[in-house]
C-alpha positions in Angstrom: 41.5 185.7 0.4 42.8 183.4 2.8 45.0 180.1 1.3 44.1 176.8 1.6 47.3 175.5 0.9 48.0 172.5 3.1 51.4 172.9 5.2 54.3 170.5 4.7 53.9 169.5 8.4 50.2 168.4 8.0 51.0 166.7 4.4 53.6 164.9 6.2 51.4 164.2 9.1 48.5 162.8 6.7 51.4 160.8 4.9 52.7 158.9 7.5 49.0 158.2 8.8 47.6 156.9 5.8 50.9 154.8 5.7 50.2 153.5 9.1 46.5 152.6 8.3 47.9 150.6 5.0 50.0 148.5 7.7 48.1 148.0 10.4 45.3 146.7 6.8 48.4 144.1 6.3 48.6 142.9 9.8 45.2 141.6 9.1 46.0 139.3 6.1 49.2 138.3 7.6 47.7 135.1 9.3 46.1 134.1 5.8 48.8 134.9 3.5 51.0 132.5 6.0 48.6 130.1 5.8 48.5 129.9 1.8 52.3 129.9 1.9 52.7 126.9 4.2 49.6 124.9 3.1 49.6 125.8 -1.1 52.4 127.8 -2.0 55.0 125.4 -0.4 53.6 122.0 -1.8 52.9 123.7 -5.6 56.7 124.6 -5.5 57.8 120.9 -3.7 55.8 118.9 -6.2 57.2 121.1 -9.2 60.8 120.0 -7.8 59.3 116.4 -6.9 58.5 116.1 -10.6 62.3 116.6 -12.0 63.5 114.1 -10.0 63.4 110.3 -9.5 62.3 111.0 -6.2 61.1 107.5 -3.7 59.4 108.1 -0.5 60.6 105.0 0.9 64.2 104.2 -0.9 67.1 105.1 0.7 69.0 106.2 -2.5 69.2 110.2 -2.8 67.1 111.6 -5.1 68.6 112.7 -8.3 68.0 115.4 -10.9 66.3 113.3 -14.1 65.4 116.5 -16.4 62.0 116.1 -18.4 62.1 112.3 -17.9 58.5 111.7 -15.8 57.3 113.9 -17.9 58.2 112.4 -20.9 57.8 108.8 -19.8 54.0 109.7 -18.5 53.5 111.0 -21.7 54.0 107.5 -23.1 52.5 105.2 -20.6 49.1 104.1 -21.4 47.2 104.2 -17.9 47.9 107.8 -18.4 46.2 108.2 -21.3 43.3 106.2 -20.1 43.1 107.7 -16.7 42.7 110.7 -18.6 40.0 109.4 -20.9 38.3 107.7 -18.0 38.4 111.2 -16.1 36.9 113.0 -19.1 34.2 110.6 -19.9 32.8 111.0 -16.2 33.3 115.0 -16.4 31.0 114.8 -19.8 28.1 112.6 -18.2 28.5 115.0 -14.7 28.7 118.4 -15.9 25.3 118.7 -17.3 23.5 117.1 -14.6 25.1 119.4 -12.5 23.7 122.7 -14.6 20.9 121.7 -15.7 19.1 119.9 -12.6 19.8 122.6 -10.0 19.0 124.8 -12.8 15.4 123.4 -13.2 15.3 122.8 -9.0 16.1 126.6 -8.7 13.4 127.7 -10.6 11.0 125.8 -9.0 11.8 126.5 -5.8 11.7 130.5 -6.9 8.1 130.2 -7.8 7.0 129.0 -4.2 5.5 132.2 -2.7 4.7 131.0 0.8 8.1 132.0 2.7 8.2 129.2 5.6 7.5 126.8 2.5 10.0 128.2 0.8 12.7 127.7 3.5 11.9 124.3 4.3 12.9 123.4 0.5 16.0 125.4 0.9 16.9 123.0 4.1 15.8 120.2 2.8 18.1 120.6 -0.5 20.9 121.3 1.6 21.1 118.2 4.1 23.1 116.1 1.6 25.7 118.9 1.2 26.8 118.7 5.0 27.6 115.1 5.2 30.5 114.3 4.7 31.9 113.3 1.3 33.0 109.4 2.9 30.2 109.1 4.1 28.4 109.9 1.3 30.5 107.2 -0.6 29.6 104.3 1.4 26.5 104.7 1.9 26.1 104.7 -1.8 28.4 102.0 -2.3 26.4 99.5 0.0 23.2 101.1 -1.6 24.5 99.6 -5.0 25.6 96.5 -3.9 24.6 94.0 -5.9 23.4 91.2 -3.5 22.0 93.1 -0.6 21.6 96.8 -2.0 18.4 98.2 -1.3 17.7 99.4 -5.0 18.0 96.2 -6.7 16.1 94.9 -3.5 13.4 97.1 -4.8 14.1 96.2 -8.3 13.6 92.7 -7.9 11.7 91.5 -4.4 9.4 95.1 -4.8 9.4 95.9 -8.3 9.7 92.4 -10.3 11.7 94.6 -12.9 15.0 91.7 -12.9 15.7 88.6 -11.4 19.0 88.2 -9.2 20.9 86.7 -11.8 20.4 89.4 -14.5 20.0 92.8 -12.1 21.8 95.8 -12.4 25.6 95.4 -11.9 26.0 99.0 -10.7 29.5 98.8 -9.3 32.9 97.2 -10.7 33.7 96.3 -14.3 30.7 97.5 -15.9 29.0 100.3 -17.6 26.6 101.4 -15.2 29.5 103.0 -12.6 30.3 105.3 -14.0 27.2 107.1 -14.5 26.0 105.6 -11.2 28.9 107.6 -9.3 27.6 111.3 -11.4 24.3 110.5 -9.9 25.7 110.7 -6.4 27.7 113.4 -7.0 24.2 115.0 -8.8 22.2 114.1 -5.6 25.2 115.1 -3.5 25.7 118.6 -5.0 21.8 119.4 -5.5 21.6 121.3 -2.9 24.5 123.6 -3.0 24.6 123.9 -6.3 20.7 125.1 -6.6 21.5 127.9 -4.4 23.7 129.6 -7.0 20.8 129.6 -9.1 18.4 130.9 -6.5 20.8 133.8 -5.7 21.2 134.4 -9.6 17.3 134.0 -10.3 16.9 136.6 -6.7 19.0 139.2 -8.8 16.7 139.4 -11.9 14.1 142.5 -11.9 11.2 141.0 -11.5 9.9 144.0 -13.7 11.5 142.5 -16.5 9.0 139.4 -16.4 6.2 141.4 -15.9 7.1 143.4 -19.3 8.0 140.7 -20.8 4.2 139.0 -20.0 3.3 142.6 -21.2 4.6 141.8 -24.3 2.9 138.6 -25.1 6.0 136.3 -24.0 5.3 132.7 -22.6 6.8 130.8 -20.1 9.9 129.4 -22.7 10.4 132.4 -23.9 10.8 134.5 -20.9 13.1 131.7 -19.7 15.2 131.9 -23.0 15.5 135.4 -23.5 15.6 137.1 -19.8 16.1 134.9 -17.4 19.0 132.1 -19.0 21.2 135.1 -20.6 21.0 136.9 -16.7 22.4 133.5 -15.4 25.6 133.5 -17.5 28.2 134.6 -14.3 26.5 131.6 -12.7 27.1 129.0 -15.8 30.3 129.9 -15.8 31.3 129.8 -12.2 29.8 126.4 -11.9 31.2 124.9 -15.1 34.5 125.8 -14.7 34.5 124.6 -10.5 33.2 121.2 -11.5 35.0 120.6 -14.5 37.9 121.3 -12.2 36.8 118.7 -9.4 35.3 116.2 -11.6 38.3 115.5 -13.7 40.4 115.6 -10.6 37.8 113.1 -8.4 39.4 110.6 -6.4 38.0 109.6 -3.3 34.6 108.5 -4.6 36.9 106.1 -7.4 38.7 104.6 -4.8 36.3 103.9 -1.9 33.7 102.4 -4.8 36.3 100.6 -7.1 39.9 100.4 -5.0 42.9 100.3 -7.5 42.0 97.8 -9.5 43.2 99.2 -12.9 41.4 97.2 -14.7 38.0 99.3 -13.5 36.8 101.9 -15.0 37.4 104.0 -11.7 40.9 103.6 -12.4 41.6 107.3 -14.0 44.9 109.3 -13.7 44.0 110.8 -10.3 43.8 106.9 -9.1 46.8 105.9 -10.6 49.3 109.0 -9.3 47.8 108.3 -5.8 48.5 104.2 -6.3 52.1 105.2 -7.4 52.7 108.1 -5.0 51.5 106.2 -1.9 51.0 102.1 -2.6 53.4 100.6 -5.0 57.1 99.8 -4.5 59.0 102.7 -3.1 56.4 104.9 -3.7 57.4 106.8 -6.8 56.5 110.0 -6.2 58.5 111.8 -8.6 56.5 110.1 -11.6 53.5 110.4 -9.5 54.0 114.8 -9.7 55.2 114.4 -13.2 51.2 113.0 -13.9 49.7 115.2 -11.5 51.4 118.0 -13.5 50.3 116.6 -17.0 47.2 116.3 -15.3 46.7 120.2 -14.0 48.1 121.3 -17.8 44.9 119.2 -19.2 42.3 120.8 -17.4 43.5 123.9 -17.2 43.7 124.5 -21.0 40.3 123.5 -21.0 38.8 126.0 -18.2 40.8 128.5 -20.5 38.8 127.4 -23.5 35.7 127.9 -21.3 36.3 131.0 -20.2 36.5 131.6 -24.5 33.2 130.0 -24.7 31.8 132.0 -21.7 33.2 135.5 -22.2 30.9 138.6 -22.7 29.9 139.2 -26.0 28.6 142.6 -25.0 
């Protein structure tokens, strides 16, 4: 019987090509991987030195080595423990606005059977989503005005619900703006976030309904038992991405309230931005020392979410 035994030569041969095929693989991700370096690697490792230091933009004294200082001194200052607080009460009113509606959107939209009507939702969901986040912001922000905003326009010249001296303060000091800025982000977000949904909901057996009808099973219950527990991934995805971004907002707080601390806009993300880049000589050592604090907060919450969220199974 004749070997099959592989010579050294060819071994050697089928080496060195599978070799080059693993480099010329690496070529490819060269242009990313530089990319991450210069535009994330680089600034997580500048900001972690930033922080140790009493580093000022705009002084001219050179920077010097202060230990666990910012850190110890944010720790203690008082704007940091409400930005913090502001931050988390907006998260708490935005997060389930932004499961739950989509959630409910989604499943509508899934139940359309005509496919051209089902598209045009689909666009129609999404045309928020691709304007752009400033622009988003002031159009809402002259929307709410007080004097000359079309909804307390409607609310008073259309409705006859107030009168001008005792409408809806929706912006500034008061205790509509925050949960007037989740409902932009809610409307903002519909779209995009409804597709998750749609692409869970498209990756259910649709036999599994049909026995579960079978079975006697109404609408609540299919929901509840088959379709929520097959959307899990998708929960988890979503909460732990808009936690992230809601307690880390900042653009919607300062085009809608400006840094006046006194608003409750004013969270942490305002306040490292006002010290890194507006007061004094722009104290952006303290300002990395918060934004670290910051990042340490959330992110031993997203680990106690992915405790929540894990697979039981």
């Amino acid at each position: 019987m004749a070997s099959t035994a592989l010579s050294p030569g060819v071994t050697y041969r089928s080496s060195r090509l599978h070799w080059l095929r693993d480099g010329i693989n690496w070529l490819y991700v060269l242009p990313a991987l530089f990319f991450f370096c210069m535009y994330m690697l680089y600034p997580i490792i500048e900001v972690v030195v930033i922080a140790f230091t009493d580093y000022k933009f705009l002084s001219d004294k050179p920077m010097q080595f202060v230990g666990l200082a910012n850190f110890i001194n944010a720790l203690q200052d008082p704007l940091v423990h409400l930005g913090l607080w502001r931050a988390l009460y907006f998260t708490l009113i935005f997060l389930p606005g932004v499961i739950f509606i989509p959630l409910f959107v989604a499943i509508l939209v899934d139940r359309v059977s005509n496919p051209t009507l089902a598209s045009l939702y689909r666009v129609i969901l999404l045309i928020p989503a691709v304007i752009p986040g400033p622009m988003i912001f002031v159009l809402w922000r002259w929307m709410y005005d007080f004097e000359v905003g079309p909804i307390n326009t409607i609310l008073v010249n259309y409705l006859h619900l107030f009168t001008y001296r005792n409408a809806p303060q929706w912006l500034g000091n008061s205790p509509l703006t925050i949960p007037a800025i989740a409902f932009v982000e809610w409307w903002w977000g519909l779209g995009y976030h409804t597709m998750f949904f749609l692409a869970g909901l498209a990756a259910i057996p649709r036999e599994l309904f049909e026995a579960a009808r079978v079975d006697g099973a109404n609408e609540w219950q299919m929901f509840w038992n088959v379709t929520l527990p097959r959307l899990r991934p998708i929960f988890v995805i979503l909460v732990v991405l808009r936690f992230g971004t809601a307690m880390a907002v900042i653009d919607e707080y300062i085009i809608m309230g400006g840094f006046n601390r006194a608003l409750p806009t004013y969270t942490w993300t305002v306040y490292m931005w006002h010290l890194a880049f507006n007061i004094g000589d722009w104290f952006q050592g303290y300002a990395a020392a918060i934004g670290w604090i910051g990042a340490a907060a959330m992110l031993i919450v997203v680990g106690f979410l992915f405790y929540v969220f894990r697979d039981r199974d």
